[in-house]
C-alpha positions as CSV (number, residue, x, y, z in Angstrom):
1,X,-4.9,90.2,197.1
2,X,-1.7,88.1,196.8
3,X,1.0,88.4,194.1
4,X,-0.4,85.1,192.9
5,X,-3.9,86.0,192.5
6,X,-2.6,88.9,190.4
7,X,-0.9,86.5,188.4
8,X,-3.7,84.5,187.8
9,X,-6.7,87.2,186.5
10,X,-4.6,89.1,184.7
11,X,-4.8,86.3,181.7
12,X,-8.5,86.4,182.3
13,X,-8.5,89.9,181.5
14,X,-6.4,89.9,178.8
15,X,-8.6,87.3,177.5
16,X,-12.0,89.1,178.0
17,X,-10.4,92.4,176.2
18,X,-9.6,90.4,173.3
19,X,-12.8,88.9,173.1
20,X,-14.3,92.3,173.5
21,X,-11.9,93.9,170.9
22,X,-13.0,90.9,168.7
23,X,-16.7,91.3,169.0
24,X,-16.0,95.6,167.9
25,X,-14.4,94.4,164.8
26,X,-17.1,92.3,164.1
27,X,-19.9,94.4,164.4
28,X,-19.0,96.7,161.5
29,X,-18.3,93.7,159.1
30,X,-21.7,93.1,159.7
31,X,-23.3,96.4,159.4
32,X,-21.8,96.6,156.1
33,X,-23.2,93.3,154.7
34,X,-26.6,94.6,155.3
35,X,-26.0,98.0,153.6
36,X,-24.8,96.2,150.8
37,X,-27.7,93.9,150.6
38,X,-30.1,97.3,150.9
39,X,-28.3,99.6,148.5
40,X,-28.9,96.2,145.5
41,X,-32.6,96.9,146.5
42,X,-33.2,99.0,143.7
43,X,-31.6,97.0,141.2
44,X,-34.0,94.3,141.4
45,X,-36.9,96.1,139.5
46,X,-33.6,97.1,137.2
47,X,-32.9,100.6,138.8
48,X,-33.5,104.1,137.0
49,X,-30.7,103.2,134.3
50,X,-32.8,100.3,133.0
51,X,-36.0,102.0,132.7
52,X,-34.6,104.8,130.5
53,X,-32.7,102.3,128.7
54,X,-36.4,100.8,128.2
55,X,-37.5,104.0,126.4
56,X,-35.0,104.2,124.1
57,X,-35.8,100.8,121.4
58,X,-39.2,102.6,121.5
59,X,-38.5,106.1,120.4
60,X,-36.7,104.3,117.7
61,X,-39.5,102.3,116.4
62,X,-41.2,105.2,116.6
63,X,-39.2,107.8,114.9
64,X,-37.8,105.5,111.9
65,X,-41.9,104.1,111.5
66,X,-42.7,107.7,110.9
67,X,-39.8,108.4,109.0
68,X,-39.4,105.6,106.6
69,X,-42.6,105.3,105.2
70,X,-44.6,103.6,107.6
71,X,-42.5,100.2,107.5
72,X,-43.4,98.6,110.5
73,X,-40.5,95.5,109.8
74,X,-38.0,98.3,109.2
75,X,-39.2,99.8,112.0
76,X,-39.1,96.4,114.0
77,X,-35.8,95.9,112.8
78,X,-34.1,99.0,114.2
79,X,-35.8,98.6,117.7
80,X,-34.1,95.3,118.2
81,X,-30.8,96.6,116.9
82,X,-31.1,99.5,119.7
83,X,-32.2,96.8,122.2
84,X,-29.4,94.7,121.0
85,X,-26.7,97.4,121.0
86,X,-28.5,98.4,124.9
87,X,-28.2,94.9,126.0
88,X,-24.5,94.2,124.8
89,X,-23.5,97.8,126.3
90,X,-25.2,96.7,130.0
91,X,-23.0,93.4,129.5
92,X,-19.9,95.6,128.7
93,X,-20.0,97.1,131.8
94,X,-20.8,94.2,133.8
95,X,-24.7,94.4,134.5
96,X,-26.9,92.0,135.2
97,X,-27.1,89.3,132.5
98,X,-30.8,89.4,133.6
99,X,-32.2,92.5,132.9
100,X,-30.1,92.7,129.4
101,X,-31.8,90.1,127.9
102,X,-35.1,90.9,129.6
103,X,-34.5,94.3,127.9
104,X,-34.0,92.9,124.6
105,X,-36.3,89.8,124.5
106,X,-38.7,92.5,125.7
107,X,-38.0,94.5,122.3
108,X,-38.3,91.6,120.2
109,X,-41.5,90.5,121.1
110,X,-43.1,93.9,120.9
111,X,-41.4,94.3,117.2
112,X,-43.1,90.5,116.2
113,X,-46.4,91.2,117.3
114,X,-46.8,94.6,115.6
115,X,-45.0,92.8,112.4
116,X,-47.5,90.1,112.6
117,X,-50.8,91.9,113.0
118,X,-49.9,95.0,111.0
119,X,-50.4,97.6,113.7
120,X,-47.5,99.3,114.6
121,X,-49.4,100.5,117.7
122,X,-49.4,97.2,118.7
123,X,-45.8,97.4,119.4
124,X,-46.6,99.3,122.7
125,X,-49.0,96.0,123.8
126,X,-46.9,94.3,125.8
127,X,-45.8,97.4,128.2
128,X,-49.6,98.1,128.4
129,X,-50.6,94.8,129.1
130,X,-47.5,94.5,132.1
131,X,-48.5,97.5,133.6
132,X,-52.0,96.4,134.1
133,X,-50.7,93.4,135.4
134,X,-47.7,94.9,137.7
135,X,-50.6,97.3,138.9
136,X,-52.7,94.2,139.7
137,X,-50.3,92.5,141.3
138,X,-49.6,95.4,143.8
139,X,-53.4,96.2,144.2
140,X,-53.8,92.5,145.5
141,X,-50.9,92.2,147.9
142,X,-52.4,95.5,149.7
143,X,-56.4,94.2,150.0
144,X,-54.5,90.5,151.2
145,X,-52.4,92.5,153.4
146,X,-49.6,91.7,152.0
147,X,-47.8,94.9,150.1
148,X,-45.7,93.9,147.5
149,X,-43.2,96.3,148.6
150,X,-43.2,95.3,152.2
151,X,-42.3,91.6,150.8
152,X,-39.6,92.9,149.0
153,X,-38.0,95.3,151.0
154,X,-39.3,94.2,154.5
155,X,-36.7,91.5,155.1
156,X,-33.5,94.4,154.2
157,X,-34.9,97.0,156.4
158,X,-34.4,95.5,159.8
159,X,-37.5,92.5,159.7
160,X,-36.7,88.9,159.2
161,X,-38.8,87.3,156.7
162,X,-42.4,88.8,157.1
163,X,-41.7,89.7,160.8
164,X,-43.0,93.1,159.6
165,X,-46.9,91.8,158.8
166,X,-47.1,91.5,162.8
167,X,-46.3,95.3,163.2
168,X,-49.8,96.8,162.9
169,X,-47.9,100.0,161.8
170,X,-45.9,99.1,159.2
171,X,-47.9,97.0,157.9
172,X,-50.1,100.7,157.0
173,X,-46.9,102.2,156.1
174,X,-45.6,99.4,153.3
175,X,-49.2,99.4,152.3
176,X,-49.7,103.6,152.0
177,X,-46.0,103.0,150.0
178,X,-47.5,99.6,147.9
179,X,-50.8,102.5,146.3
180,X,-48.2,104.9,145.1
181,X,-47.1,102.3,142.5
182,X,-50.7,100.7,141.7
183,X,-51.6,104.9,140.3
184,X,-48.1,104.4,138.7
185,X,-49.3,101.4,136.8
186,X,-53.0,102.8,136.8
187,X,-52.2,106.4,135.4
188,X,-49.9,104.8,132.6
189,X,-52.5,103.3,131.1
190,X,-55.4,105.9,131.8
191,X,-52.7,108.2,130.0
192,X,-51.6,105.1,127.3
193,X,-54.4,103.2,126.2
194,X,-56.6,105.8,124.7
195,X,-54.0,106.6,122.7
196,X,-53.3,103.3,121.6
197,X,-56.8,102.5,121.2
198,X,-57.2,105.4,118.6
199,X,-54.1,104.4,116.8
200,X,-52.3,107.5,117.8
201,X,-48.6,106.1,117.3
202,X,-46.4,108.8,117.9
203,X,-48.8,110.1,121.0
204,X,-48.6,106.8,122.4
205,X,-44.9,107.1,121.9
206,X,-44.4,110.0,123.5
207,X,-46.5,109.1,126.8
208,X,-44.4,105.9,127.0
209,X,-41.4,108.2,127.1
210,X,-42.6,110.7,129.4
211,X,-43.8,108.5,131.5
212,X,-40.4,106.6,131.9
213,X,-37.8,107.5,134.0
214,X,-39.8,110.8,135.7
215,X,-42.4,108.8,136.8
216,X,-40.1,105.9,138.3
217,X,-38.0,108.1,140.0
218,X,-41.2,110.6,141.3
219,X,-42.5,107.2,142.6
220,X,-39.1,105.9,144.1
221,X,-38.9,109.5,145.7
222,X,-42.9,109.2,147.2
223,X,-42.0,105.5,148.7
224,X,-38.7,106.9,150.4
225,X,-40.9,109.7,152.4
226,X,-43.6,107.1,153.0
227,X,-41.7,104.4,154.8
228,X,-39.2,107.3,156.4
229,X,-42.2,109.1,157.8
230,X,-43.7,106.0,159.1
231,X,-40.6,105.2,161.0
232,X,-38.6,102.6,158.6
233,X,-35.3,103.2,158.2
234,X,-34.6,103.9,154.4
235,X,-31.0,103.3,152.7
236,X,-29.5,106.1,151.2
237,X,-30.4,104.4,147.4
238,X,-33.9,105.7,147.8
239,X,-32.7,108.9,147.1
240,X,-31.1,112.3,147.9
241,X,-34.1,113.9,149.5
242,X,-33.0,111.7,152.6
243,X,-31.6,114.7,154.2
244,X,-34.4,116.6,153.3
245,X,-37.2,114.5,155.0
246,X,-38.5,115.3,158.6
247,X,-40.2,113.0,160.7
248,X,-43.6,115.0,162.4
């Protein structure tokens, strides 16, 4: 080969390196933008902060109902100052303006209606009546073969769109995944509604407490082995039993 071909493909080379090196820088730029749109995955149904943050408005409704003489308006009163005082923290620290005032609107409707029909029980209504209808919701997506959870976390784990319906098997695994939160929503109010039923206020109070943050986090941790087990690749957010899981 003559000096002058030398002369010539070395630019070409140079050229196709950079190109190369280009493409490598790339790749992690990326890579990151999708971890970053999985790990906000469990902020969209508010993350664990936001459900205990839910519990707290009504241990106070509770606890100053039973303390101050059965006042349900003084009780209502104190449950939106907590939800307040919870929303205006969340937007201190930069949260979602969203789920603050969801948090708070949520309060203040459950304080009306108990002020308005007299029944402090009735303060608990409005979860009971969005957990049958969350637990709805999730029971139809699975019998139309549509899990919820493979709609919303389908597109973020490597599918585009509902790609993921077409893959026999994961369409079983997002559904097995989709039941553990319709016994969420069913066991809540198998465990709820009789006490609310009887009138049982500071039994009802307690269930809604208990069966808070454990329960959303016992159910997070159940989804995370489901879909890692079935082969879907699960962001760290799901929780720390990551490292813990084994594929059979």
């Amino acid at each position: 080969m003559g000096a002058s071909d030398r002369l010539r493909r070395e630019p070409e080379c140079l050229t196709d390196r950079k190109m190369s090196v280009e493409r490598t820088a790339e790749e992690p730029k990326a890579e990151s933008k999708d971890s970053g749109r999985q790990l906000d995955l469990l902020e969209e149904i508010g993350g664990p902060q936001g459900v205990a943050d839910s519990s707290i408005p009504a241990i106070v409704f509770v606890a100053v109902y039973a303390l101050g003489g059965n006042r349900i308006s003084l009780a209502g009163i104190c449950a939106i100052g907590a939800g307040l005082t919870i929303a205006a923290l969340r937007l201190a620290k930069g949260e979602s303006l969203r789920f603050a005032l969801a948090g708070f609107i949520g309060v203040a409707v459950a304080a009306f209606i108990a002020d308005r029909t007299g029944r402090a029980e009735d303060f608990f209504l409005p979860g009971l009546l969005l957990n049958a209808v969350y637990g709805s919701v999730f029971l139809i997506s699975i019998l139309i073969r549509r899990p919820l959870l493979g709609v919303i976390l389908g597109p973020a784990l490597g599918g585009e769109g509902m790609s993921w319906r077409k893959n026999p098997q994961q369409l079983r695994v997002y559904s097995r995944a989709s039941w553990v939160w319709v016994g969420v929503f069913a066991t809540r109010l198998a465990v709820q509604l009789p006490f609310y039923l009887a009138g049982s206020l500071v039994a009802l109070g307690i269930a809604r407490t208990a069966m808070g943050l454990p329960i959303f986090a016992l159910s997070i941790w159940l989804s995370y082995v489901i879909l890692k087990r079935g082969g879907i690749e699960v962001p760290e957010v799901f929780g720390s039993a990551r490292g813990r899981v084994r594929r059979p």
